[in-house]
C-alpha positions as CSV (number, residue, x, y, z in Angstrom):
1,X,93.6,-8.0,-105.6
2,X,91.1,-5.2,-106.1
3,X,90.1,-3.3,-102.9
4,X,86.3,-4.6,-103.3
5,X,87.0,-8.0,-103.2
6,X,89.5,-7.4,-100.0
7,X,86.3,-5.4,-98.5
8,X,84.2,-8.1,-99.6
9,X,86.2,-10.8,-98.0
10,X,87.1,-9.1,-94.8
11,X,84.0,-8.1,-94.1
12,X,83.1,-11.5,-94.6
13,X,85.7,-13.0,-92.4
14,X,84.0,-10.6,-89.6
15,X,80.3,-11.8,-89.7
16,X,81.3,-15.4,-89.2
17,X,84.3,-14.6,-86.8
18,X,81.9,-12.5,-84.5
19,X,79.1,-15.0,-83.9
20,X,81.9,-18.1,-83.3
21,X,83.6,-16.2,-81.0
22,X,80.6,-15.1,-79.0
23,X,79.2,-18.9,-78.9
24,X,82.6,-19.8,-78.0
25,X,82.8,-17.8,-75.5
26,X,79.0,-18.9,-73.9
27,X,79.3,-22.2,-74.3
28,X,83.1,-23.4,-74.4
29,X,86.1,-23.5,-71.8
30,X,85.9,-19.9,-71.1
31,X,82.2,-20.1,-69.6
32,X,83.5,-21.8,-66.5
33,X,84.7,-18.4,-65.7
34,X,81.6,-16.5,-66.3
35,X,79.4,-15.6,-63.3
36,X,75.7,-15.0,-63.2
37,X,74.8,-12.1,-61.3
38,X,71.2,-13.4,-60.6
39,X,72.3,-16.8,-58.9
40,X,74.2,-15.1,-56.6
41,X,71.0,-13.0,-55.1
42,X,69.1,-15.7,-54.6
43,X,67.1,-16.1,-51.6
């Protein structure tokens, strides 16, 4: 395999592997653990 087409598909592999991973982690099993700083100031 030539090294552009390893470059080509890696860094391929990287923009969709980013943005599923960061909706993943908003909106799947792991959100239950996130915290929201404001809600917890409220008066």
């Amino acid at each position: 395999m030539e090294p552009a087409t390893f470059l080509s598909i890696s860094i391929g592999i990287m923009v969709v592997a980013i943005p599923w991973f960061s909706i993943y982690t908003a909106f799947g099993p792991p959100a239950q653990e996130l915290r929201d700083p404001f809600d917890e100031h409220e008066d």
